[in-house]
Structure formats: C-alpha cells, structure tokens
N, C-alpha and C positions, 0 to 999 in steps of 0.2 A: 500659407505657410507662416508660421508663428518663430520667435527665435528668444530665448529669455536666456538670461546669464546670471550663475551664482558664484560671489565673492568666496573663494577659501580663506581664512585668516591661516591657518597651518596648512601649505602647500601636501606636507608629509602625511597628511590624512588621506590622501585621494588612494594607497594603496587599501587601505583600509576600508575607508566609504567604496572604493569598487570592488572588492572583495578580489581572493588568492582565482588567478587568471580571468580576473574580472567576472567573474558567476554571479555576484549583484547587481552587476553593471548591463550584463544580459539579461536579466531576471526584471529590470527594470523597462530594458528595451523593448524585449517578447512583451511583456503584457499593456504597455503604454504603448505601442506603435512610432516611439519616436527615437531620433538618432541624440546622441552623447559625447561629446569630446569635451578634454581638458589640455587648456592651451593658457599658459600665462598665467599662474595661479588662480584659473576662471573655469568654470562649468557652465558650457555653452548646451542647450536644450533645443532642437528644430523638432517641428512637424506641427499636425494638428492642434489650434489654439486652448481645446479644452485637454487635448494629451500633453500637451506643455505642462498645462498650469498645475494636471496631476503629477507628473515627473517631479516640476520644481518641486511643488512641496511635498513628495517622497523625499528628493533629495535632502532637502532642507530639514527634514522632520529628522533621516536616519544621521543627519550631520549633529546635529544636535543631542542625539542617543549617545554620540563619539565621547563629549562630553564627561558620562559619566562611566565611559566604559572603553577599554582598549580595541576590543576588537566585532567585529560584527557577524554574528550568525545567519543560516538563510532563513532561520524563522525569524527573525525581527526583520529581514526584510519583505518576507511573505506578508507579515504582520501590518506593515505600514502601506504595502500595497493595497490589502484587503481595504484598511482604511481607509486611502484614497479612491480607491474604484467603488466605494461603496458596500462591496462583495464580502462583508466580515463572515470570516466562517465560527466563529462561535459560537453557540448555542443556548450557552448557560446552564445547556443538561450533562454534563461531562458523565461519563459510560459508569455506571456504579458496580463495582468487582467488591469481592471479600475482604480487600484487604484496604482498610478505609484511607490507609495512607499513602495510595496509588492512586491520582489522577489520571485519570484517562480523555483527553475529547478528542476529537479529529483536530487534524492541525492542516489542512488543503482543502481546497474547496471536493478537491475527486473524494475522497475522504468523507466529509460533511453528507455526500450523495451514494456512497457505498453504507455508510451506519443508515443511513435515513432509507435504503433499498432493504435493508437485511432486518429491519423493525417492520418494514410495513407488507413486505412479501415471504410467502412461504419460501423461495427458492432465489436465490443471489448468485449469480455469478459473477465473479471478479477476475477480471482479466488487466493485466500490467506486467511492469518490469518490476527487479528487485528492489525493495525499501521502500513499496508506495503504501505498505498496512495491511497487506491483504491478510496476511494470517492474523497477526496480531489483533486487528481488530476485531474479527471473528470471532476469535478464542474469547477477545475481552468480552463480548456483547452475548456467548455462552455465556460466562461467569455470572451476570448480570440477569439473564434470564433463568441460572438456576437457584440466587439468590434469593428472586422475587417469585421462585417457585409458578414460573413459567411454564416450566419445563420438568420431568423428573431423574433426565440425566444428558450428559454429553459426553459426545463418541466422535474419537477424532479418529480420521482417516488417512493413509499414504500411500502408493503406489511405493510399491522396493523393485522398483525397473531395476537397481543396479546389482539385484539380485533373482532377478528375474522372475519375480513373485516367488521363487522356489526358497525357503527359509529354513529349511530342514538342514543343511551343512554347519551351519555356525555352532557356533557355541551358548551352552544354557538353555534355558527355559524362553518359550517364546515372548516373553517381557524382553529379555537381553535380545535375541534375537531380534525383534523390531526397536530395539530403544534407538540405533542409529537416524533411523529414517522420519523417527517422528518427533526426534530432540529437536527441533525449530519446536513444534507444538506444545511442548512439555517446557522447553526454555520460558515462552508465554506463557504459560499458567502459573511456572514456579512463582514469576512477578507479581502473580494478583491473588495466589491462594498461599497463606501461610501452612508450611513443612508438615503439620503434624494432620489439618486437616486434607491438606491433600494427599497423605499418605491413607487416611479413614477413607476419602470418598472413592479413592481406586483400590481400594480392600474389599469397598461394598459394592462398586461397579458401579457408583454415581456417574466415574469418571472411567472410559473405557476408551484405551491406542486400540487400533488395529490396523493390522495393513488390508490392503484391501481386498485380496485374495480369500479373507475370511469374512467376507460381508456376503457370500452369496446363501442365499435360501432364511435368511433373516426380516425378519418386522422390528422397524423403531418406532414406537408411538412415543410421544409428549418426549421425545429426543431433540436434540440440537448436535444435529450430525454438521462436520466439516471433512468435508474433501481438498486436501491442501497439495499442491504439485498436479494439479489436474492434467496439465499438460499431457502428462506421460501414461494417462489411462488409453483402452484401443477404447474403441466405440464399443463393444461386446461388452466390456469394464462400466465404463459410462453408465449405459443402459440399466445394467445391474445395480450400479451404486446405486440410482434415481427409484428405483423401483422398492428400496428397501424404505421407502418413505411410509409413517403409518399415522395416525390420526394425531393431531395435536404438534406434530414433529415441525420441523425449520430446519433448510438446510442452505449449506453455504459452499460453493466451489468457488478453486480461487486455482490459478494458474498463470505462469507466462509462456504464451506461444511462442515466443522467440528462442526455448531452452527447452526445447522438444527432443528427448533421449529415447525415444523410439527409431528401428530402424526406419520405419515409414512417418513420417512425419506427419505424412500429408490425413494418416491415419488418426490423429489426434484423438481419443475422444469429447474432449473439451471443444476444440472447430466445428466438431461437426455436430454435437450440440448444440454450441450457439446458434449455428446454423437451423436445425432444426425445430429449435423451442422459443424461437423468443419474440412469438405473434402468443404464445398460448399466455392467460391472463393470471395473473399469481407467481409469474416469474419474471425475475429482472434481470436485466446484463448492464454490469457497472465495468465502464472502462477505465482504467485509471492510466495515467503518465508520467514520464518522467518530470514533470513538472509537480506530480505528489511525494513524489522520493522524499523522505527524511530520516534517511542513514546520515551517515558522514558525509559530509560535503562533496568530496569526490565522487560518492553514487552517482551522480547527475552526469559528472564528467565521464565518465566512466560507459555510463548506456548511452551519452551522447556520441562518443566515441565510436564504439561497435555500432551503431546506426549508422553513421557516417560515412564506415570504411565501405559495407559494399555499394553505396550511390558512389565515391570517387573511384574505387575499383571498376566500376561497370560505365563510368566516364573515362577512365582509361581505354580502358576496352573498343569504346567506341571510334575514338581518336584515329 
C-alpha cells in the first residue's frame, strides 16, 4: 500500500476538482482502484503504487486544467483518465456526416467499441442505459456510409408500443402519425444533414421512418437499417425485423433492457436475441454503461440511482 499527498494552493478548488456530489472524484476512484480524501488543504492518495502514481497525476493534471478554466466537465476528466491509463479513446478518424461542420468521434472507450463493431460487422447490437450513443451514433455512422455511398439509403426503425403498433387513430398522414416515436432519430439526423437536403432525401426515400409494424414482407438491400428502442419489440417483431436484411445491407439494434414497456418483459425481443445470436459470426453485441453516459452530468447519477434502489430495497427486505 502506497500513500502520496497533493499540496492545494486554493483549498476552494476541491469542490470543483471533485466535481457537483463528487462524480469526478468517483470517476477517478472506479477506474484507478484507489481511495481519496481531503484533509488539511491536502489530497491524500492510498492503494496500489502504480494506481497512486496514476491518480496523482490525474489529479495534478485536472488541477492544473483549473487554472485556465472555472469549472470541470466529465469529458476532461474521462479525458485525463484515458491519458493516464494509457486507454485514449481517440482515433483520429472522427465519423464523417454531410454536414462538415459537425464533428463526430466516440468520446468512451464503450463507444470507441460500438463504432468499431457497427464498421466491421453486418449486425450490432447495442445494449445500455440512456445517454451512452446508441442511437446517435448509429444514425451518425448511416450518414457516413451514405456519403461515401456505401450504402443506397437508410431506413430507421421504432417500435410505437405506446400505441400499440395500431397508428391508424391519430391524426394525419402516417409521417405525423409516426413522427412522435421516431423524433430521437430525426432530432439526430437534423444535426448532421442540412434542412433542405434532408428534406430531398426523404422525398426520394433515400431517407425512410417507419415504425416497425410496416417492416413486414419487405427486402432492404445496400440499406443501413437501425432498430432503435429494441427493447420493446416481442420476439415475433425481432425475428421479422432481422429477416428484412438483403444483400449489401448493415444493420444496427440498439436498446435498454432495463425500460422494457412490454406487458411481458421477460418477452423482450432484443433478450432473447441476444440470447440466441451471438455465437453466429458477423454479429456483434456491444455492451455499453453507465460509465459511457454523456448526457448531462446528472445522467450518471440518475441510472446510478435506479440501480441502486432495488439492491437496498431487496436488502431491506432481507433484514
């Protein structure tokens, strides 16, 4: 057991270097394996002497960030982590979309391993909680392969469980009618395709919503199909979607099993997918965590939380 100690010169920075309910401070914990307290205007370091000496100079690096900046993000701490662990998730190939003034790269290592699955295999499945990329990145890495004419169109997918695949009562034509369920997927494209062309490519069905009730008895070749809320397909659904694959096609499911709005949950078609496909060669299952969140800072806390409660609920219980 190793112990190292860093000098604060402004005591008043430690809210800041530990970030709001200390999320940095964890972030540094979880991934160095070593424990952290501030006593005395000092930053005291214990555990393994090479997790030390990475800590310290995390610490010391993000102290020094302080410098020219009030306050600290979790990507400059991912960022300094990466760097100290060795583990940079950069690439240098940031995702190329239409609109050349959108940078795109993965920003987590889950991330860095879901683009690098969904390039290299016909089939991806992505499974996580909310904010880790799943859609977005998708949609980006469509854009990119219909750029570089990859592909000859992209067809995004949604289960309307909350309408129970039945879309015939609403109101409009069925563009309005599915535009609720598949605005996450459209939000992501508006960022990377400018208005007037993406108004052309879904006039000529480059770019095609649907829900998924109208995917049956259909062929997509040289498509870049995305199933998004997987979750909430049955296995019958599933099967179907997979089946609409045609030569040249890529496709991508993306869901979390923890937000399963099926009566039967246990029905999933995404579970029992994963379950059933993922020896067969040309498909991948990418798991991502809450440690790839990059929403708002709170996302983390927030799925930490609901994780949380049913283990002390069920340690209640036990009592």
């Amino acid at each position: 057991m190793t112990e190292a100690t860093i000098p604060l010169v402004d005591p008043h920075r430690v809210l800041s270097l530990f970030g709001a309910r200390d999320q940095h401070l964890r972030a540094i914990r979880e991934t160095l394996g070593v424990s952290i307290v501030h006593r005395d205007g000092e930053i005291r370091v214990a555990g393994e002497e090479g997790a030390v000496a990475r800590a310290t100079s995390a610490l010391s690096q993000l102290n020094t960030q302080l410098d020219s900046q009030e306050d600290l993000s979790g990507d400059h701490v991912a960022d300094v982590l990466a760097r100290v662990t060795g583990k940079r998730v950069a690439s240098g190939s940031p995702i190329d979309v239409v609109n050349a003034a959108k940078r795109i790269t993965p920003r987590t290592h889950g991330q860095a391993r879901y683009v690098d699955s969904i390039r290299r295999h016909d089939v991806t499945f992505a499974i996580g909680p909310a904010g880790t990329g799943k859609t977005y990145l998708a949609v980006a890495l469509s854009v990119e392969a219909l750029k570089h004419h990859q592909i000859r169109k992209i067809v995004l997918v949604r289960p309307a469980v909350e309408a129970g695949e039945s879309l015939g009562f609403l109101p409009g034509d069925l563009y309005a009618k599915i535009n609720p369920y598949l605005r996450p997927l459209l939000d992501a494209l508006h960022e990377m395709i400018d208005f007037d062309a993406m108004k052309r490519y879904m006039e000529q069905d480059v770019i095609e919503v649907v829900p998924l009730a109208y995917m049956r008895g259909r062929t997509l070749n040289e498509a870049f199909i995305i199933l998004d809320e997987a979750q909430n397909t049955t296995i019958a659904q599933m099967k179907m979607f997979l089946t609409r694959m045609g030569q040249g096609s890529k496709i991508v499911i993306s869901g979390d099993v923890t937000q399963i709005d099926l009566p039967r949950p246990s029905a999933s078609g995404l579970i029992d997918a994963v379950a059933r496909l993922r020896d067969i060669e040309g498909i991948n299952i990418v798991q991502l965590n809450k440690a790839d969140i990059v929403r708002h800072r709170l996302v983390q806390d927030i799925v930490r939380a609901y994780e949380e409660e049913p283990k002390a609920a069920a340690a209640r219980k036990s009592r």
